[in-house]
N, C-alpha and C positions, 0 to 999 in steps of 0.2 A: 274751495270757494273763497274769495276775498272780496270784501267792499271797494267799491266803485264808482266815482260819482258818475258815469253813465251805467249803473248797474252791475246786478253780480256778477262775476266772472268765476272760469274754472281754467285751473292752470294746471294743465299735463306734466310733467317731467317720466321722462322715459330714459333709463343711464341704460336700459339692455337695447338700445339702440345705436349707440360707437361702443361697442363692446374690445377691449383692448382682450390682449393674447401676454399670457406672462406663460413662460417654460419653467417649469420643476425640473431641479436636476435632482434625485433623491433613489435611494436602491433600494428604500424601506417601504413596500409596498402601502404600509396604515398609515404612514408621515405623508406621502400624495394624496390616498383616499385623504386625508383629514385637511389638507391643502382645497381640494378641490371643495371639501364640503362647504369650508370657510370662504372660499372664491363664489362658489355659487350663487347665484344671486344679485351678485355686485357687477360691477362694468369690465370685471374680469375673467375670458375663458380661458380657460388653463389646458398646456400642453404639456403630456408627461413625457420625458427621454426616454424610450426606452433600454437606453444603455447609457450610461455618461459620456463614451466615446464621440457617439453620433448629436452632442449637445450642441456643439458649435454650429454645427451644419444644418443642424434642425431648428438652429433658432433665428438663422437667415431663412430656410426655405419657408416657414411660417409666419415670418415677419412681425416675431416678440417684441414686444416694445418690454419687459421686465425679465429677470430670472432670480428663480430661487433656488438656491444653491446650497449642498449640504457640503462638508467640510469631509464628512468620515464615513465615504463608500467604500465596501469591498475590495471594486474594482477601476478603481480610480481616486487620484489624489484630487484633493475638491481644493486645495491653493493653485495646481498646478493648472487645474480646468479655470479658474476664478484670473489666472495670467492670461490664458490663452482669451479669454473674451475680450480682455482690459488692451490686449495689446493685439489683438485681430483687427486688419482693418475696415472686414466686414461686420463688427461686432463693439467695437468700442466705444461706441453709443449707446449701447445698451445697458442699462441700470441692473448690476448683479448685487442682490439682496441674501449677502449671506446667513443662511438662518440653519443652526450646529450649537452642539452640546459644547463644543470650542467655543466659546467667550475670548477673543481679544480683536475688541476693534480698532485699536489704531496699527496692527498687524491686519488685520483683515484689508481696513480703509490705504494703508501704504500700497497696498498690492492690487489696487485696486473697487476695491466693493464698494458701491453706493450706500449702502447701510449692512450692519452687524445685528443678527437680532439672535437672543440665547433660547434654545428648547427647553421648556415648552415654552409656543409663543400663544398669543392668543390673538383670534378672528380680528378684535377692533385693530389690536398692534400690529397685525399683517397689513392689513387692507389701509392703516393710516399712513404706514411705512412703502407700499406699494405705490399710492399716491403720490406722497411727498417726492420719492426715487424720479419718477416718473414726467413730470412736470416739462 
């Protein structure tokens, strides 16, 4: 409610109304679970990869405006996936937020990444960072 000089008013905002799409790239099952928990709520719905393979492809067919990107999969090199987005022509638009127990961002940012952020991060530092990438 806000003062008015024709009276009181009530001012809606609704952010789960343009709800933006950011892709998790991550092989750690509780690092997505805790991605998602922290995304929930905000203007973000999150799409997990289910392989890092099928990431590029899955983040045009879903039409991610963000990804979050881990450094040290299993089965996948997370600089080599962090090139292929950077230099895809269907993808290089896209804001990859590298977030990995690897700490070096002006390696991370040379090769691409829109921000570097170290594990653990926390919910506010995701979601400011999402933001900011994002713009």
């Amino acid at each position: 409610v806000t003062d008015d000089p024709r009276g009181p008013a009530i001012r809606l905002s609704l952010p789960l109304a343009n709800r933006r799409r950011v892709l998790i790239v991550e092989d750690y099952p509780g690092a997505v679970a805790l991605y998602q928990r922290y995304l929930a709520g905000s203007e973000w719905e999150t799409v997990a990869a289910p392989h890092p393979r099928v990431a590029v492809d899955l983040a045009v067919a879903k039409g991610v405006e963000a990804v979050i990107l881990d450094l040290m999969m299993a089965e996948a090199d997370g600089w080599s996936l962090l090139q292929d987005f950077h230099l895809g022509r269907r993808t290089r638009e896209i804001p990859v937020v590298i977030c990995s127990v690897i700490s070096d961002p002006e390696l991370g940012q040379a090769l691409g990444a829109a921000a570097v952020l170290s594990k653990p991060v926390s919910r506010q530092k995701l979601l400011a960072t999402l933001r900011e990438v994002s713009r």
